[in-house]
N, C-alpha and C positions, 0 to 999 in steps of 0.2 A: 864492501867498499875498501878498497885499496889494500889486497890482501898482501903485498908486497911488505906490509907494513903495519900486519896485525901486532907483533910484539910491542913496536913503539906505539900504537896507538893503544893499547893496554896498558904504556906506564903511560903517557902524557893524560889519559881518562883521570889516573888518579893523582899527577906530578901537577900536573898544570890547570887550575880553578877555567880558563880561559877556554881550553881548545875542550874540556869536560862539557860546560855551557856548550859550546858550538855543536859538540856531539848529539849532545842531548835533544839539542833543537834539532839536528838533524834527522835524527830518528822518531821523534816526534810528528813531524811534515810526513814521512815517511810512512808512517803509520793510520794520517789523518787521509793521506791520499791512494792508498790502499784503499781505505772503507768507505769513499766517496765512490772510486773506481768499482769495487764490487758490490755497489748498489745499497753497502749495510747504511752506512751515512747519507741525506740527501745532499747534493751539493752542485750547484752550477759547473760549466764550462768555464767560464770565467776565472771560477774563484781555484779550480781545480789547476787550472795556466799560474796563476798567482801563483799558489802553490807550490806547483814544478820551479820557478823561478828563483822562488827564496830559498829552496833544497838545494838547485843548481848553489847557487850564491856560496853559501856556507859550505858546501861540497868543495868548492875552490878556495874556500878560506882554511878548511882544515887542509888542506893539501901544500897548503902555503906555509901554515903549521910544522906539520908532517916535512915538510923537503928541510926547513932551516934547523927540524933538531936531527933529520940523518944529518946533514952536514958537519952538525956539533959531534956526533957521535963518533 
């Protein structure tokens, strides 16, 4: 995810308490919908849509993140 911008998302992981959380949950979703998708987790359509939405969600908040500290930089 946003390879343009591994080094800063490496210090903002450990600089910023805020966009760390957002990460975290991002790759968490990430992970949950993975093993839903390969059958390891059972899990609805449904809840599997929910899912991709709240990943989308946070995907665009770290990104919002991500643009305002290049900026600073």
């Amino acid at each position: 995810m946003f390879p343009e911008y591994r080094d800063l998302i490496s210090s903002l992981k450990t600089e910023d308490a805020h966009f760390a959380r957002l990460f975290q949950r991002h790759s968490e979703l990430d992970h949950q919908i993975k093993n839903i998708e390969d059958g390891i987790v059972s899990g609805q359509g449904a809840t599997v849509e929910t899912l991709k939405k709240e990943k989308l969600h946070l995907k665009d908040q770290l990104y919002v993140v991500l643009k305002k500290a290049a900026a600073l930089a």
